[in-house]
PyMOL Python script that loads the backbone (N, CA, C, O; Angstrom):
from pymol import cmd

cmd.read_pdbstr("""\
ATOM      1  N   UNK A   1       0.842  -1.183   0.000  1.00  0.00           N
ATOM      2  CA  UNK A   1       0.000   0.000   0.000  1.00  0.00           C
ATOM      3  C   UNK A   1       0.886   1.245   0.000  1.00  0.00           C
ATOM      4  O   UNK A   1       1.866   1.349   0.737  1.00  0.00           O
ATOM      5  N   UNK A   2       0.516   2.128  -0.811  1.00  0.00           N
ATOM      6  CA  UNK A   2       1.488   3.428  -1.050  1.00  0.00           C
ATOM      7  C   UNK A   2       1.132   4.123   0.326  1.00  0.00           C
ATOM      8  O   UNK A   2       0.026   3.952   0.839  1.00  0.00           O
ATOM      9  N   UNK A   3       1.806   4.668   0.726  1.00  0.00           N
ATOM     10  CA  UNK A   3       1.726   6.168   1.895  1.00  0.00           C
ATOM     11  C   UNK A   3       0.834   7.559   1.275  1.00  0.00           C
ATOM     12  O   UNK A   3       1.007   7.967   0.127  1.00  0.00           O
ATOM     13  N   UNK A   4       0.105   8.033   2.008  1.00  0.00           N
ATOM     14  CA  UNK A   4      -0.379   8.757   1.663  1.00  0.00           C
ATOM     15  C   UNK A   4       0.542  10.125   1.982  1.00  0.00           C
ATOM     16  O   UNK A   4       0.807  10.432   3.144  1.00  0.00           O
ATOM     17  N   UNK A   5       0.946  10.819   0.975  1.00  0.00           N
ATOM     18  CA  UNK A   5       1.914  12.298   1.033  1.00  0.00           C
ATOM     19  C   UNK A   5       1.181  13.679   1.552  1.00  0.00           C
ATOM     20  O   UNK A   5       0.734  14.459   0.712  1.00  0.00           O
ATOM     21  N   UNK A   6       1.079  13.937   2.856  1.00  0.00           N
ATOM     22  CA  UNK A   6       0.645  15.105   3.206  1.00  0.00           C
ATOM     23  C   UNK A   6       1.453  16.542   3.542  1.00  0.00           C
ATOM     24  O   UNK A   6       2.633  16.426   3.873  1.00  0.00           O
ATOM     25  N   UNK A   7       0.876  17.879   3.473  1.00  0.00           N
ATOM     26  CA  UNK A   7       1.922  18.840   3.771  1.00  0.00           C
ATOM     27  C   UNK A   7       0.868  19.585   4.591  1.00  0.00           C
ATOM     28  O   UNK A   7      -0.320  19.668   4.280  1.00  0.00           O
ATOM     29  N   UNK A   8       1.375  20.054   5.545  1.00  0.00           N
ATOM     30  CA  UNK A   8       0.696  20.849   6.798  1.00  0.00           C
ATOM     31  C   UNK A   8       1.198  22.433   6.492  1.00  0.00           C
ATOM     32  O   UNK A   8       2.137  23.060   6.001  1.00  0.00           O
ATOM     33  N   UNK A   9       0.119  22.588   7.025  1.00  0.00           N
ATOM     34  CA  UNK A   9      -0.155  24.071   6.279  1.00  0.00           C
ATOM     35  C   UNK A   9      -0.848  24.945   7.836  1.00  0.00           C
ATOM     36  O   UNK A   9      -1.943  24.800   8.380  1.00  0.00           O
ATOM     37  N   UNK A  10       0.178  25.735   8.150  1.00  0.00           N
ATOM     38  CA  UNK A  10      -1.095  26.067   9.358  1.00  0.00           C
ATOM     39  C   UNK A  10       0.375  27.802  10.038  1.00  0.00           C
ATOM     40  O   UNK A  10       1.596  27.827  10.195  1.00  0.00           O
ATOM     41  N   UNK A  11      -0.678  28.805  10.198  1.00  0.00           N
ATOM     42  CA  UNK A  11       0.580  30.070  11.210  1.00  0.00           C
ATOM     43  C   UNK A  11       0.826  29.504  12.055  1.00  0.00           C
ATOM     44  O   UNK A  11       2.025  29.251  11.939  1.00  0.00           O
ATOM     45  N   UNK A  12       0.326  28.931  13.251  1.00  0.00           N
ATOM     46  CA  UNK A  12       0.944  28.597  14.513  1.00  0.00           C
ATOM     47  C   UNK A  12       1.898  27.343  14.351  1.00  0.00           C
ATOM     48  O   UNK A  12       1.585  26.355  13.687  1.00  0.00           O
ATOM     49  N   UNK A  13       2.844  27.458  14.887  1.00  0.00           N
ATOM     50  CA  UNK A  13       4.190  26.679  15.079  1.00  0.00           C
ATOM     51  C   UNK A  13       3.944  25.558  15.918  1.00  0.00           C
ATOM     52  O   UNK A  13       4.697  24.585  15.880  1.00  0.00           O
ATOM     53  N   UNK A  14       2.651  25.623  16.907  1.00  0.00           N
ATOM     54  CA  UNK A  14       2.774  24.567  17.865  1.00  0.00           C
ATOM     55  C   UNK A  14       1.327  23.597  17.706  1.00  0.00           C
ATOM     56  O   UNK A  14       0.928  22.619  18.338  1.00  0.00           O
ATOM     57  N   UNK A  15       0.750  24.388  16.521  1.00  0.00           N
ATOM     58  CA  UNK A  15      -0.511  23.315  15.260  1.00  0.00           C
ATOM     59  C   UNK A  15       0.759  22.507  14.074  1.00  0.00           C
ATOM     60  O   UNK A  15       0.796  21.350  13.655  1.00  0.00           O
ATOM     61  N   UNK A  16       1.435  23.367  13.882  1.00  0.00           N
ATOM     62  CA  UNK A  16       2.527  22.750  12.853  1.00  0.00           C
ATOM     63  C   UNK A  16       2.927  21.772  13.829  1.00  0.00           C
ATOM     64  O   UNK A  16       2.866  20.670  13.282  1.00  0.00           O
ATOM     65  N   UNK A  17       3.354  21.655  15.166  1.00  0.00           N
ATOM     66  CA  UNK A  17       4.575  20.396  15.768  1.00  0.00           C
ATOM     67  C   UNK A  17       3.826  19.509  15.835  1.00  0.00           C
ATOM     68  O   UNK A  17       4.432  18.439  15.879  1.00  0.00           O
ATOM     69  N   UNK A  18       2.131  19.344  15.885  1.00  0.00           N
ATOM     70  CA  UNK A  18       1.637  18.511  16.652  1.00  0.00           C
ATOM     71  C   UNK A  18       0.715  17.912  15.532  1.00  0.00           C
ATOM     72  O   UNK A  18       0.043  16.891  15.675  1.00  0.00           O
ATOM     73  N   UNK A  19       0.771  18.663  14.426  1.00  0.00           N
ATOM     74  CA  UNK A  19      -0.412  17.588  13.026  1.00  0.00           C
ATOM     75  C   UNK A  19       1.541  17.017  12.622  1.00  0.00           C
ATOM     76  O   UNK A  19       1.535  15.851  12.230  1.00  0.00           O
ATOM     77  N   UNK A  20       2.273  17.325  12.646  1.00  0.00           N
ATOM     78  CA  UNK A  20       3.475  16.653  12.322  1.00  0.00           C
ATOM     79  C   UNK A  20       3.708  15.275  13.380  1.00  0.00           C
ATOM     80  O   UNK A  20       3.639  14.068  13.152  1.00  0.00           O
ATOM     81  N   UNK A  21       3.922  15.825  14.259  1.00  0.00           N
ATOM     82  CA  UNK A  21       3.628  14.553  15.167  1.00  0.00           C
ATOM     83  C   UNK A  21       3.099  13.550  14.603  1.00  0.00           C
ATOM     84  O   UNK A  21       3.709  12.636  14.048  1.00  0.00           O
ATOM     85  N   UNK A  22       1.717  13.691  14.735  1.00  0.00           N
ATOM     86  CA  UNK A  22       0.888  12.792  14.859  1.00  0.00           C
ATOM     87  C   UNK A  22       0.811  12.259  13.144  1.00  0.00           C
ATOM     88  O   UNK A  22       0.335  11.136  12.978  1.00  0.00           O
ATOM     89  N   UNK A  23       1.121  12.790  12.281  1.00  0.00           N
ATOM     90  CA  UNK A  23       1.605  12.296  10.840  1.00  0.00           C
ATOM     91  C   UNK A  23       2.892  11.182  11.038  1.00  0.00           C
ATOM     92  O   UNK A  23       2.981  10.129  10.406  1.00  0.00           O
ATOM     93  N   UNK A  24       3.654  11.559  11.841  1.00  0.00           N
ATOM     94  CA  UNK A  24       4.999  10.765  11.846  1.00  0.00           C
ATOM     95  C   UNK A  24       4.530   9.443  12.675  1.00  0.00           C
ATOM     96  O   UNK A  24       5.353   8.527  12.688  1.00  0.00           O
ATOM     97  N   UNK A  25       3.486   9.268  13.265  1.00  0.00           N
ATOM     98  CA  UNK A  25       3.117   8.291  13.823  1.00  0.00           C
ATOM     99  C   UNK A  25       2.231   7.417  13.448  1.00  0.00           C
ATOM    100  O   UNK A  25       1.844   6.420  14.058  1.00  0.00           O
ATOM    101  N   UNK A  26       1.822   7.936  12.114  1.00  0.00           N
ATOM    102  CA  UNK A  26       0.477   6.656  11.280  1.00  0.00           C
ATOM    103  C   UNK A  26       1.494   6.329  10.334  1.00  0.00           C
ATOM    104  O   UNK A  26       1.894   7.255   9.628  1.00  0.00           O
ATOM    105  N   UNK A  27       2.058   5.042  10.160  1.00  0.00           N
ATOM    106  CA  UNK A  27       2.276   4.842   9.000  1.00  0.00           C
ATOM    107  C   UNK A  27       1.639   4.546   8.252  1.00  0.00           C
ATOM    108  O   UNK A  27       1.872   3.376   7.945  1.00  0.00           O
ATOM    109  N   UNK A  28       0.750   5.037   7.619  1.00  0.00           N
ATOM    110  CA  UNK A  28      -0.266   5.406   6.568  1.00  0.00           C
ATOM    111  C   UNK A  28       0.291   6.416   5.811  1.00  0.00           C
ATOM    112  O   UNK A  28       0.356   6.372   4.583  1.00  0.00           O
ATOM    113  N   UNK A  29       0.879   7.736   6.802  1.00  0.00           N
ATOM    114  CA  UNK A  29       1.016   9.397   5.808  1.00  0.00           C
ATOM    115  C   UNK A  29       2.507   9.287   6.059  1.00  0.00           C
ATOM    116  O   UNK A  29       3.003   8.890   7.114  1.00  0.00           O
ATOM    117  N   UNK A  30       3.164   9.674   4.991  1.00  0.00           N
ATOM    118  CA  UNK A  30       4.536  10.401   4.948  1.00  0.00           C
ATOM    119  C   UNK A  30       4.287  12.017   4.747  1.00  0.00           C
ATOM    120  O   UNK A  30       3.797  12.454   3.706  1.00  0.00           O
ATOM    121  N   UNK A  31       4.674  12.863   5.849  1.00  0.00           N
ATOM    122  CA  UNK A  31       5.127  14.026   6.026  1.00  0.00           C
ATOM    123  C   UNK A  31       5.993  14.427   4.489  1.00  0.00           C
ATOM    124  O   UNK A  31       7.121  14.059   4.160  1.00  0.00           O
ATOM    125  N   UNK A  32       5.197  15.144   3.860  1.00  0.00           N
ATOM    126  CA  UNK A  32       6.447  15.904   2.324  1.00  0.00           C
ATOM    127  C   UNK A  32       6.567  17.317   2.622  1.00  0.00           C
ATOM    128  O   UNK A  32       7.234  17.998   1.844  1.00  0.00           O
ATOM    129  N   UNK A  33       6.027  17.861   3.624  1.00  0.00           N
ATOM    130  CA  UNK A  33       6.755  19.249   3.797  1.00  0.00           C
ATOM    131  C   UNK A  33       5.679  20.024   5.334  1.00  0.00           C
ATOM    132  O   UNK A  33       4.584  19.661   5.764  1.00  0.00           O
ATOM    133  N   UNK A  34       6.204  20.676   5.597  1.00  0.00           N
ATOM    134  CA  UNK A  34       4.889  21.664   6.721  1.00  0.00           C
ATOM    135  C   UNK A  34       5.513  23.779   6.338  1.00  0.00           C
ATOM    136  O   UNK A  34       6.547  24.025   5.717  1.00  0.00           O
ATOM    137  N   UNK A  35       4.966  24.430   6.664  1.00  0.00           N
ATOM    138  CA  UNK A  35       4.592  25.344   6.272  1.00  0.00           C
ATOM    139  C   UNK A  35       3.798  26.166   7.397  1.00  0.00           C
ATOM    140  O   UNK A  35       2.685  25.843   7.813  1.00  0.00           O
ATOM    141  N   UNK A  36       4.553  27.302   7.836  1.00  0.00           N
ATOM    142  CA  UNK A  36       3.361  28.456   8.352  1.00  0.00           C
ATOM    143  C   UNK A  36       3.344  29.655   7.737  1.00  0.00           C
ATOM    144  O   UNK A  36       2.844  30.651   8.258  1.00  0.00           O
ATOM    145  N   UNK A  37       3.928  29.643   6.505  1.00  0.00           N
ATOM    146  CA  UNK A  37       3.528  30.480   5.474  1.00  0.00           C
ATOM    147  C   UNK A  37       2.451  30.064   4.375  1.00  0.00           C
ATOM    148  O   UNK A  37       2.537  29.104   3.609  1.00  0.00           O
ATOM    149  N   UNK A  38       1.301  31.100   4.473  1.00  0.00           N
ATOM    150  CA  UNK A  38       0.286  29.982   3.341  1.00  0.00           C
ATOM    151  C   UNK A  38       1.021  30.151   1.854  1.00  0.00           C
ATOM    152  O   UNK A  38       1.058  29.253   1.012  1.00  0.00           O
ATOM    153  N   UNK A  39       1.779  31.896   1.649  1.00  0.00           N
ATOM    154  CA  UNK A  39       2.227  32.018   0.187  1.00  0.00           C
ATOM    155  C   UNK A  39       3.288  30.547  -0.297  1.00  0.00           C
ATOM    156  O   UNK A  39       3.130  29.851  -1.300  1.00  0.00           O
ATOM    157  N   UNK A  40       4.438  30.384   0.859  1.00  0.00           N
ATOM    158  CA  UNK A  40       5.130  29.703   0.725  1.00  0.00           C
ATOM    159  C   UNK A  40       5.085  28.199   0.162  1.00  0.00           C
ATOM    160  O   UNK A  40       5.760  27.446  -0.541  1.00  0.00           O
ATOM    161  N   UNK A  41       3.820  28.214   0.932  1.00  0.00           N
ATOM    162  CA  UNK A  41       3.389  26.560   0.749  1.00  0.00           C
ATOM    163  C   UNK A  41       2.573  26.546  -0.140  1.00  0.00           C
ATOM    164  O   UNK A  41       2.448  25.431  -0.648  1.00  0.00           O
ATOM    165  N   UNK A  42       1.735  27.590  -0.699  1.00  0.00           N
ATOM    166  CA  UNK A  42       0.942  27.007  -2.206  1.00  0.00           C
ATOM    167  C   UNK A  42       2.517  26.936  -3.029  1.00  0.00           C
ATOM    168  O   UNK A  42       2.840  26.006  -3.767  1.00  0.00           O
ATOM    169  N   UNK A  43       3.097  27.735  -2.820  1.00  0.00           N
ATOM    170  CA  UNK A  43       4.610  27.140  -4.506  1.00  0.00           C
ATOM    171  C   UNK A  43       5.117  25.508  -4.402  1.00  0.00           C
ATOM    172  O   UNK A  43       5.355  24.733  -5.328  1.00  0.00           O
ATOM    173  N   UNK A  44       5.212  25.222  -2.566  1.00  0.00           N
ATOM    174  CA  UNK A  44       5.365  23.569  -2.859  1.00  0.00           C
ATOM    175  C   UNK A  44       4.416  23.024  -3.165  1.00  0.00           C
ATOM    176  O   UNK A  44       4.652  22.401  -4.201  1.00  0.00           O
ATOM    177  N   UNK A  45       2.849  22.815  -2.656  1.00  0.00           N
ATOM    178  CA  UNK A  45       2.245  22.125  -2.896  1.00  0.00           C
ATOM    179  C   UNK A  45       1.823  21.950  -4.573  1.00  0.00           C
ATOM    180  O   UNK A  45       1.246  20.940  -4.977  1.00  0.00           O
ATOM    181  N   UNK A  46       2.074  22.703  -5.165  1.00  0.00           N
ATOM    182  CA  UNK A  46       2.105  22.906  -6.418  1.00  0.00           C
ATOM    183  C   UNK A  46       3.267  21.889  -7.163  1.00  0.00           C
ATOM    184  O   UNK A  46       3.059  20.872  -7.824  1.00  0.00           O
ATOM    185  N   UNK A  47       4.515  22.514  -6.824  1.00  0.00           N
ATOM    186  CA  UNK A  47       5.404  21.544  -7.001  1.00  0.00           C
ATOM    187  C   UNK A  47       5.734  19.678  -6.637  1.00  0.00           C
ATOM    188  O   UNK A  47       6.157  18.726  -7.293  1.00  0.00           O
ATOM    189  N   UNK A  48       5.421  19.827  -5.716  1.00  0.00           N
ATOM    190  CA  UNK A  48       5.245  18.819  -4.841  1.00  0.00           C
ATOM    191  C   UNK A  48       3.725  17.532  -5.451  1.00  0.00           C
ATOM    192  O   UNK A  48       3.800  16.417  -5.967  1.00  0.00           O
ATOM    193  N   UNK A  49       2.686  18.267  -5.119  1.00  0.00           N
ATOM    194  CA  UNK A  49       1.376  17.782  -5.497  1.00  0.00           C
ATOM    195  C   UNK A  49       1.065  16.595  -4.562  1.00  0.00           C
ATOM    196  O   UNK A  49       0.649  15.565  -5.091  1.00  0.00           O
ATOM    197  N   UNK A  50       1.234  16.640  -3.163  1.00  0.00           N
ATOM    198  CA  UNK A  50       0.658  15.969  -1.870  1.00  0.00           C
ATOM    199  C   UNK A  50      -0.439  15.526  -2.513  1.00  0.00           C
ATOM    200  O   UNK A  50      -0.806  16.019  -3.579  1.00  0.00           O
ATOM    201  N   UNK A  51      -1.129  14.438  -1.843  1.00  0.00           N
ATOM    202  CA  UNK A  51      -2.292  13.514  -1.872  1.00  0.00           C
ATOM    203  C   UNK A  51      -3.403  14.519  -0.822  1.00  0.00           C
ATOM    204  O   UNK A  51      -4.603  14.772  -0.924  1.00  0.00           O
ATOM    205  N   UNK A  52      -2.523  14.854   0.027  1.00  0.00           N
ATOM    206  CA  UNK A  52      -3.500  15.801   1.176  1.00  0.00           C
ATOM    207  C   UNK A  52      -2.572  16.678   1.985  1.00  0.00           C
ATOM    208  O   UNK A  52      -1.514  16.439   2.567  1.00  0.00           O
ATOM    209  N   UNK A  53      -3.445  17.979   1.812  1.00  0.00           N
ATOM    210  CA  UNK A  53      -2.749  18.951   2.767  1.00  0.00           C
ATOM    211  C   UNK A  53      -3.907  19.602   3.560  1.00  0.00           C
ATOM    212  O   UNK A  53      -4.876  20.254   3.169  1.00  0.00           O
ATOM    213  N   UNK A  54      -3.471  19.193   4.899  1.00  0.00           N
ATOM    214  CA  UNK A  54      -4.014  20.010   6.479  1.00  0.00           C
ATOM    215  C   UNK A  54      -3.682  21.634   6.642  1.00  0.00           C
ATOM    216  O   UNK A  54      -2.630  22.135   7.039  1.00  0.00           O
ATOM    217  N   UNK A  55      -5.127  22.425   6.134  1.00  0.00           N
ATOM    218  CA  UNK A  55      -4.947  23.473   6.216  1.00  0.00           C
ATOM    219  C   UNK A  55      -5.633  24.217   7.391  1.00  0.00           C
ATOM    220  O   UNK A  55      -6.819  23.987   7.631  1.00  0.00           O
ATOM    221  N   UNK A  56      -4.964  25.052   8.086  1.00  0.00           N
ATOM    222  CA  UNK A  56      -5.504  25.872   8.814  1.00  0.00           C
ATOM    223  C   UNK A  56      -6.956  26.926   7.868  1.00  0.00           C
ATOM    224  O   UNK A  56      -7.356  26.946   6.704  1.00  0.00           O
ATOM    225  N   UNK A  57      -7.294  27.571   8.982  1.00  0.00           N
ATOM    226  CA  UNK A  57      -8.326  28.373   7.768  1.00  0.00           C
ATOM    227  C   UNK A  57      -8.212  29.539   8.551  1.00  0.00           C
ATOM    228  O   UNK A  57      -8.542  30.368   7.704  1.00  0.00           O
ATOM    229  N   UNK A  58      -7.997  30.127   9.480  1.00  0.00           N
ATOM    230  CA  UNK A  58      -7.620  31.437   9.437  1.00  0.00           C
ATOM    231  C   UNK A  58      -5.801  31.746   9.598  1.00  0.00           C
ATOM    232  O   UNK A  58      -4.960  31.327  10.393  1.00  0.00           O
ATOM    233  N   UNK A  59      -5.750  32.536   8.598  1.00  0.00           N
ATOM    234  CA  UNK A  59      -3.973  32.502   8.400  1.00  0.00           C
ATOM    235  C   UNK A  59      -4.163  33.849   7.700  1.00  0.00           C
ATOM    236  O   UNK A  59      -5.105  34.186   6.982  1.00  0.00           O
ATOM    237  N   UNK A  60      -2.829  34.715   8.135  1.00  0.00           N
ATOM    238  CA  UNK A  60      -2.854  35.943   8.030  1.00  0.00           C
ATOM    239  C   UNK A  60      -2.537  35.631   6.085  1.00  0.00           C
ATOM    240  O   UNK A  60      -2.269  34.552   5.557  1.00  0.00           O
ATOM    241  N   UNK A  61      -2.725  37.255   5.285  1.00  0.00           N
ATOM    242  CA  UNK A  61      -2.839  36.802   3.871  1.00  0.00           C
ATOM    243  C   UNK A  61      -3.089  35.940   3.376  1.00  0.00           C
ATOM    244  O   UNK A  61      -3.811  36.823   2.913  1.00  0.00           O
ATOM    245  N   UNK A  62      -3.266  35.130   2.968  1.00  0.00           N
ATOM    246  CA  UNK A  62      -3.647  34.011   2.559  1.00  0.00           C
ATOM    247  C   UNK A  62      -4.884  33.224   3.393  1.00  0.00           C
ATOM    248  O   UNK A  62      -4.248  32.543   4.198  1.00  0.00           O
ATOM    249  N   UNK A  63      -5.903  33.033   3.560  1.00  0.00           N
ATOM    250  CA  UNK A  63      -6.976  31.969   4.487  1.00  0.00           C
ATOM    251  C   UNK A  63      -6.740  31.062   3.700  1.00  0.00           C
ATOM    252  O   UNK A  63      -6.322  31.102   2.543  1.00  0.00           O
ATOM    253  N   UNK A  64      -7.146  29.829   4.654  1.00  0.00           N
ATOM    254  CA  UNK A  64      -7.135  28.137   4.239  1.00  0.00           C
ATOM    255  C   UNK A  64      -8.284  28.296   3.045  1.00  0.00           C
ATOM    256  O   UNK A  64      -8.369  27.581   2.047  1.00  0.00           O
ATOM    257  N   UNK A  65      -8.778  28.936   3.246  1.00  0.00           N
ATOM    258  CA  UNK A  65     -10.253  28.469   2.066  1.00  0.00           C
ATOM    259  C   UNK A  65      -9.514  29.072   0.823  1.00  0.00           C
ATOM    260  O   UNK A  65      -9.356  28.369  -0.174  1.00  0.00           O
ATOM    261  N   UNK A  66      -8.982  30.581   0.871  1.00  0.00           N
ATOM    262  CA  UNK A  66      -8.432  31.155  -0.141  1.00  0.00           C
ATOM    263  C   UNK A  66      -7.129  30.221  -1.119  1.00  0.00           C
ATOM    264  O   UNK A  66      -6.959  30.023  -2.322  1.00  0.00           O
ATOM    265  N   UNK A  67      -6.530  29.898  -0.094  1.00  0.00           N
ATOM    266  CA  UNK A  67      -5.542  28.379  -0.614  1.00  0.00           C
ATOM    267  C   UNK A  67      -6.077  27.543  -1.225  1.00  0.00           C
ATOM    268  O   UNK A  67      -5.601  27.046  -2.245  1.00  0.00           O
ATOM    269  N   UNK A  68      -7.523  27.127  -0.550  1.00  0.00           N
ATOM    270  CA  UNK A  68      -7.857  25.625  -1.404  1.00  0.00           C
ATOM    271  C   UNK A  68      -8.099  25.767  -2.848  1.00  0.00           C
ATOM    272  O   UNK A  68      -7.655  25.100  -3.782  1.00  0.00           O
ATOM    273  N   UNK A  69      -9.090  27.023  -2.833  1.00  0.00           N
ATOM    274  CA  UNK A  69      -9.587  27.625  -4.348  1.00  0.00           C
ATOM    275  C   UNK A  69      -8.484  27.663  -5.106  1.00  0.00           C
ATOM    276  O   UNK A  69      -8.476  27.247  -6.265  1.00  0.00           O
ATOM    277  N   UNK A  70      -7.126  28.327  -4.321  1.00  0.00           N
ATOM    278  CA  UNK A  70      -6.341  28.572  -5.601  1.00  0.00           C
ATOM    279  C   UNK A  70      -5.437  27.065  -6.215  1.00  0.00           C
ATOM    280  O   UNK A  70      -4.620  26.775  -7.089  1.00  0.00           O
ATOM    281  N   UNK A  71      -5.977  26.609  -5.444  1.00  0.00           N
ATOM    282  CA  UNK A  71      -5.770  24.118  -5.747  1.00  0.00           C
ATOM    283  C   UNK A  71      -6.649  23.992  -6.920  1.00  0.00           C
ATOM    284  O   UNK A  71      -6.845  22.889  -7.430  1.00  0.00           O
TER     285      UNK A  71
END
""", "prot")
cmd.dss("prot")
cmd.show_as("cartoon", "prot")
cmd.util.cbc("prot")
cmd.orient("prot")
């Protein structure tokens, strides 16, 4: 069974340590990147193209919803 490739997406640093965490502990998901910049992380997820990315939804410039649309 393939791993599912996720990238965490979120401003707070201590939502980032802890959806990482708990990613590093299903082996189901491989961790491909995390992010508390939303600009930053639409250029990987783009590049990249994760199976699933955990987005916060309020994030300064950028909102999670505004991210998904631009998916």
């Amino acid at each position: 069974m393939d791993k599912i490739r996720c990238i965490v997406v979120d401003d707070e640093p201590l939502a980032v340590e802890m959806l990482v965490t708990f990613i590093r502990k299903t082996p189901a998901l491989e961790l491909a990147g995390s992010f508390t910049d939303p600009v930053t992380a639409l250029t990987a997820i783009v590049q990249q193209k994760p199976d699933l990315v955990f987005l916060d939804i309020q994030m300064p410039d950028l909102n999670g919803l505004e991210l998904s649309r631009l998916l």
